[in-house]
N, C-alpha and C positions, 0 to 999 in steps of 0.2 A: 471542805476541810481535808485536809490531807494527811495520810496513816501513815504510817513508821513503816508497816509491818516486819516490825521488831528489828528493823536497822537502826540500833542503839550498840553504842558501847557496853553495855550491861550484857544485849543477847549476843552479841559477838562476842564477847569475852567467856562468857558463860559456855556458849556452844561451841567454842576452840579447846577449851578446855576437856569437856566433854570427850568431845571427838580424838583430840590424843588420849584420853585414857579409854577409847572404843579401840582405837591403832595399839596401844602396846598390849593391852587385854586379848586385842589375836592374837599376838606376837607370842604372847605368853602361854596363851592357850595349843598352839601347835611344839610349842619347847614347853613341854609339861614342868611346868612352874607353879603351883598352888600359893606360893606366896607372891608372886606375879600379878597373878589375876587378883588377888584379893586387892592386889597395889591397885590395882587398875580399878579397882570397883569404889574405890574411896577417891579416885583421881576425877572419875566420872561425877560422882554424888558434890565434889569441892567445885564442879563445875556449877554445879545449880546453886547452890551455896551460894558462892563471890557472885554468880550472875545475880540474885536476889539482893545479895547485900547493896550491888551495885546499883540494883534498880532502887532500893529505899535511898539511899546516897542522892537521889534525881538522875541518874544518867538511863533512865529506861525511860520507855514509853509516856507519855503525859498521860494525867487520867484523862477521861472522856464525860466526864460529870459536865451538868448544867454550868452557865455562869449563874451570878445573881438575875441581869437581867432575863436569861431565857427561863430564868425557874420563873421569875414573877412573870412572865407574858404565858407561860404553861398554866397557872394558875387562872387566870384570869380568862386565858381562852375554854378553861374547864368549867370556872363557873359562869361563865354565860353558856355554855351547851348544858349544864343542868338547869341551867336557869328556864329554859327555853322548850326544855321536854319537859312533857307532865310526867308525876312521879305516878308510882304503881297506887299510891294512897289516892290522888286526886282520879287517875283512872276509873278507882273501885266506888268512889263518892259517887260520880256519874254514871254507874250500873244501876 
């Protein structure tokens, strides 16, 4: 199965976003600007924001959850390996 690792338009968008308001927050920060930086900290925060929004939208990452079929073959290989060990009750029976 093959991962993303989060080359999605959601994390690309999200972490460009981001990353210029990391770029004008220096910028702002060495030209003492108080209202600058504070630009920049909401420019940051809108980057997670749209990147999330955009992940619920489907353009992020797939989940990784079971299908149906692997849930029921998960199932079924579980209850035959309990099937198959004795339990602590039939253990304690045979003491």
């Amino acid at each position: 199965m093959a991962h993303s690792h989060g080359h999605t338009p959601a994390a690309w968008t999200g972490v460009i976003i981001a990353f210029i308001g990391f770029c004008t927050g220096s910028v702002f920060m060495v030209i003492p600007s108080p209202v600058g930086v504070a630009a920049s900290l909401v420019l940051i925060l809108a980057g997670a924001v749209v990147g999330g929004i955009m992940r619920a939208a489907g353009l992020g990452a797939k989940s990784k959850g079971l299908t149906e079929d692997q849930l029921r073959a998960h199932k079924q290989k579980l209850a035959q390996s309990q099937a198959a060990t004795p339990t602590a009750q039939t253990a304690e029976a045979h003491s």
